[in-house]
N, C-alpha and C positions, 0 to 999 in steps of 0.2 A: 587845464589841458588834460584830458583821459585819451588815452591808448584802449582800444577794442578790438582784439582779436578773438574767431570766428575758428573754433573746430568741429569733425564728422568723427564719426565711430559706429559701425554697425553695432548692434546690441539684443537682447531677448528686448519684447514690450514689456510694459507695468501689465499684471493680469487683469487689473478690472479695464485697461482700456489696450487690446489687442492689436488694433488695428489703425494707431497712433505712435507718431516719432516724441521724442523725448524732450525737451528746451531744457536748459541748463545755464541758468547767470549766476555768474562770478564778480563781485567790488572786490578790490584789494586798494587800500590805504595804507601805502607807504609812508616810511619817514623821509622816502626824496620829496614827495609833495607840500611834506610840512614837519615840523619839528614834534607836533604835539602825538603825532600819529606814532604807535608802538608798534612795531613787528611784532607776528604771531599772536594779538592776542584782540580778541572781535570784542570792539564798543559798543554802547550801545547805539550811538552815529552808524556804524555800519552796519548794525544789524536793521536798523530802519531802512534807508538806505536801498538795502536788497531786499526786504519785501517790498518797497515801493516800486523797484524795478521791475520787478517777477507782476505785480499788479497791473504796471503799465505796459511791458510787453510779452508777457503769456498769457495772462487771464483776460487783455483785450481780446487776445483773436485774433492778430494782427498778421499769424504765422496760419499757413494750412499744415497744421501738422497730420493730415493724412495722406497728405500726398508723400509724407516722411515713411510711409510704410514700404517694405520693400517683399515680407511675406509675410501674412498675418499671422499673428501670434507665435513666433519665429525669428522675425529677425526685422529690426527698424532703426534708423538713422537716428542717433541720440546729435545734438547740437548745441555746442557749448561755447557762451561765448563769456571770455574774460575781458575783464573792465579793468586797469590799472592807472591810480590817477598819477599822473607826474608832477600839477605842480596847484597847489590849491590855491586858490584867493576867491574860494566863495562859491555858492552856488553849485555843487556837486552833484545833484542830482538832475538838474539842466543836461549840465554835458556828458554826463554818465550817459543818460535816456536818448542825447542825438549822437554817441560814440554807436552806444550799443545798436539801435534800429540801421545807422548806414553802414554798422559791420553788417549787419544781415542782410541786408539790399545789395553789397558787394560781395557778397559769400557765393561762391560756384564750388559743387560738391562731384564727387565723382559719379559717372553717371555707371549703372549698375544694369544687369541681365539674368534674366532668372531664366533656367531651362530644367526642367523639372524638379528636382529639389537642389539643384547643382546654381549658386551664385557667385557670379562673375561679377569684378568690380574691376574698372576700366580707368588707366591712365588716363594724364592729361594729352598723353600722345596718340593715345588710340583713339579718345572719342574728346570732345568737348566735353568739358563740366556742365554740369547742368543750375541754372539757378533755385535759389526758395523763392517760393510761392508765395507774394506777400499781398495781402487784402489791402493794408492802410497802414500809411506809418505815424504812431501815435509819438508825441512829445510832450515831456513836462516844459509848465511855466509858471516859476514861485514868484508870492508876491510878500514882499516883507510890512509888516504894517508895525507901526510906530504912534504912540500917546493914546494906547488903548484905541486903535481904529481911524483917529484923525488924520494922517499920511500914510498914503499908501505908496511902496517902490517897486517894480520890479527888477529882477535879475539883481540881487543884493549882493554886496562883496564882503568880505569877511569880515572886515569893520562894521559895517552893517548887520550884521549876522549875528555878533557878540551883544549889540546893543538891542536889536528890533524886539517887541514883547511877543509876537505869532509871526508865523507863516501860513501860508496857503499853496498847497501845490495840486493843479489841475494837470491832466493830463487829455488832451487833446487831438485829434488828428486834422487834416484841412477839410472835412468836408462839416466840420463844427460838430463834431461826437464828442461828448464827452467819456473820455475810458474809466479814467477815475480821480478820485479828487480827495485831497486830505486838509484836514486843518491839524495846525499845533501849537502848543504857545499857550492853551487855556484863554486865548480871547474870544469876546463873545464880538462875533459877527454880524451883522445886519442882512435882509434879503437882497440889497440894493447892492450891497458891496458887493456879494456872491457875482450879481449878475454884469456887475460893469469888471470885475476882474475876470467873468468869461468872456465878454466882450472884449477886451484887450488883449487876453489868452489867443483870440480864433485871428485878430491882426497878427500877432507874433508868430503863432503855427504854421499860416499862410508862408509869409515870408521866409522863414528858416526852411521850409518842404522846398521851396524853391531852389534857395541855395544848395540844399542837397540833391535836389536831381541835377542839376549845372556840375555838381561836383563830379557825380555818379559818370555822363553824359563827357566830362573832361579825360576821365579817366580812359572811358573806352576808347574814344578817338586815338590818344596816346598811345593804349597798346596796340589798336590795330596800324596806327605809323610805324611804330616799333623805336619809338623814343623815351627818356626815363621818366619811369613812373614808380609808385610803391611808397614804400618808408624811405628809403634811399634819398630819393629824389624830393621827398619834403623836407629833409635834412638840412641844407644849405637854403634854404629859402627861408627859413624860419617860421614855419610852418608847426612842429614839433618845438624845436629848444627854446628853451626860453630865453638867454642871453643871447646877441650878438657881438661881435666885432668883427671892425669895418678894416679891410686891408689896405695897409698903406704900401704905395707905389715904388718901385726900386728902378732908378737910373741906373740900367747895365750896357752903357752906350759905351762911355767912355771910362771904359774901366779901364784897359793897358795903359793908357797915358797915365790915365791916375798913377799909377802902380811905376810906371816909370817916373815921373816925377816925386815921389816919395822916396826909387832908387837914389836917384840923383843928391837929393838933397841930405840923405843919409853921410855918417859919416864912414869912410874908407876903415877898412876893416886893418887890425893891426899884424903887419910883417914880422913880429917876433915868432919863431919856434920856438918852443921848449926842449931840451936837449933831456935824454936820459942821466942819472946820475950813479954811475957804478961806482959799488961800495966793495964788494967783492966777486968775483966772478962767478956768472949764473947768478947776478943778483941784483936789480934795479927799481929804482923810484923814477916812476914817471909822473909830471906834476910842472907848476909854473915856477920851478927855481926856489921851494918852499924849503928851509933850512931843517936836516932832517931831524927827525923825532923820535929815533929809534933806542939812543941812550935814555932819553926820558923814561922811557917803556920800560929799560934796564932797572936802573934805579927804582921805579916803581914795582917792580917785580922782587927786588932784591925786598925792600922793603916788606912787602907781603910776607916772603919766604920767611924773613924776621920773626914778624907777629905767628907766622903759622909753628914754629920751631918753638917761639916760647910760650904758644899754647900747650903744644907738645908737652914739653916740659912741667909745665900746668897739672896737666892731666894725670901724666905718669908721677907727679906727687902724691897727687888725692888718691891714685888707684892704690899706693903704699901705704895711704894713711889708713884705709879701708880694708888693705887687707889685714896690716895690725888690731884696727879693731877686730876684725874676726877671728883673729887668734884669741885675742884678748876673751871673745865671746865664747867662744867653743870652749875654751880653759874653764871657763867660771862653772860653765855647762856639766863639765867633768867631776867638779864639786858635790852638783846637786842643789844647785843654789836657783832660787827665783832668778829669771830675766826681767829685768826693766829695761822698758827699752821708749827713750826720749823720746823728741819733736822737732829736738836738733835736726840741720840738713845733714850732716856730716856722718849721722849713724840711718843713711834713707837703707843700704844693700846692709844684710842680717845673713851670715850664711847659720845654718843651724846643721847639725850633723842628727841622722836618724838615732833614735834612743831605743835602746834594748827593749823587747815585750816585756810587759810585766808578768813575772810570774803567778800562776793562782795560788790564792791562799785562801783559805778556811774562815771562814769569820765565825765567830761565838754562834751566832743563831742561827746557821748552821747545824753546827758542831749540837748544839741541844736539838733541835729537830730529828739528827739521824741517833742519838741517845736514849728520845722517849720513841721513835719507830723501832729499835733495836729490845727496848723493855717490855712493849705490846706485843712484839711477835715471840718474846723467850714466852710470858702468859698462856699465848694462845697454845705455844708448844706443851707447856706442864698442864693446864687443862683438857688437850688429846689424852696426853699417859695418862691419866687420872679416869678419864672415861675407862 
């Protein structure tokens, strides 16, 4: 199942071809269509894939892309049409290449007016859209071959696909053109095969061209009645999803009976009230006659208070035992004595008291440094007088 949607966009042309509109195909292989498929990142499946498509429906001719020009060398209808598979079980490029061609057979573009260099593009309210110009609508038809050439299948399913040693994929319109044709797989082919798989090819093309003008032909009717059509309206038919289910019927005849006899049989609801229970005024328990619980809460509470006081208690020991030891510490300190200081918990807080600067003192080498600069400069002085 591939979804093919169909957009327009004025644009500059390519320079080497001025006077030609643009074609633009899009494959996206989702991981809803299958498990094996990675977001954001191009296999080599789909990189094949889209040059096949671009082979079978641009480089056919299948489009007038001149009639896409709207001012030469200027401005031309670039058209792009996105291909999204939904749901794989085989054979991709089949329904890819009849997504894509009946998007473009259904594609109506805005219809445009040039009045001297001034271009005007026209709603769908103003003017009718106008259609693309299509020569022939070309389709792929792959043929899966199996024991080196001995069975041939067409239209393979994925099971099929995993196993089969080539493919063959021709690309066909109904009047027996060949657009273009691929092999893969590294099998060697015979001329007889070639030609009885395009004999089978120009049966299938036939057939399927058919079904799509019935389709095309369905649709118009529809809009012009003014009944649903679109993606909408393929919705519930299953047309698009892949799953159904089937709705089961609901009896809503007899429902009040129901409902009254289910009263009925219920049992009578109980005539007891509950009365409030004042304990002191501006103050009650409402409830089913529950025995109250509020001294419990007391005692519990009393209890806490307990624990929390002889924490208390606790705490304001240790904070006594820690300030001793800091006295203890700061005394020693006054000494001049090393601290050691344990790993015990009981010595973790250390207060320490700021200790006097040290005053500066002289050190010997020094004291000889400024004795022999003191004996070089009396020298240098009795050697002046002397002069």
């Amino acid at each position: 199942r591939v979804l093919g949607q169909v957009s327009c966009e004025l644009v500059p042309p390519k320079p080497n071809r001025a006077t030609e509109g643009i074609l633009f195909f899009n494959l996206e292989l989702s991981p809803m269509a299958a498990p094996a498929f990675e977001p954001g990142r191009q296999s080599e499946l789909l990189v094949k894939l889209n040059r096949l498509i671009e082979r079978c429906l641009r480089n056919s001719k299948c489009i007038d892309t001149e009639s896409l020009c709207v001012v030469a060398g200027e401005k031309v209808w670039q058209i792009r049409v996105d291909l999204h598979l939904l749901n794989h079980d085989g054979n991709i490029i089949d329904a890819a290449s009849i997504a894509g061609i009946v998007a473009l057979c259904h594609f109506r573009r805005p219809d445009v007016s040039v009045q001297g260099e001034e271009i005007t593009v026209y709603t769908p309210e103003e003017r009718d859209p106008v259609p693309l110009s299509i020569h022939h609508m070309p389709i792929c038809v792959s043929f899966a071959f199996f024991q080196q050439g001995t069975y041939l299948l067409v239209d393979p399913s994925e099971r099929e696909e995993q196993v089969m040693d080539g493919l063959l994929v021709i690309a066909m319109n109904k009047h027996q053109e060949i657009c273009t044709i691929q092999s893969s797989g590294g099998i060697m082919l015979l001329k007889d095969q070639v030609l009885r798989c395009s004999k089978i090819a120009a049966v299938k093309v036939a057939e399927i061209t058919e079904l799509i003008q019935k389709a095309l032909e369905n649709d118009q009717k529809v809009r012009k009645e003014g009944g649903k059509f679109g993606f909408a309206e393929s919705i519930p038919n299953q047309k698009i999803t892949a799953f159904k289910m089937e709705g089961a019927a609901v009896d809503t005849k007899d429902v009040e009976e129901q409902a009254e006899e289910i009263i009925t049989k219920a049992d009578p609801p109980s005539e007891v009230f509950t009365q409030p229970i004042l304990h002191t005024p501006g103050t009650a328990l409402i409830g089913e006659g529950i025995e109250n619980a509020w001294g419990d809460l007391e005692e519990s509470e009393r209890e806490e208070t307990e624990d929390e006081e002889g924490e208390t208690d606790a705490t304001a020991f240790e904070w006594e035992k820690v300030k001793m030891e800091d006295t203890s510490v700061t005394n020693e300190t006054e000494k001049d004595e090393p601290i050691v200081l344990s790993d015990s918990e009981e010595e973790e807080v250390v207060i320490l008291e700021p200790q006097a600067p040290p005053r500066k003192t002289r050190t010997q080498a020094n004291l000889k440094q400024e004795n022999t600069s003191k004996k070089t400069f009396n020298k240098k002085r009795k050697k002046k007088r002397v002069a």
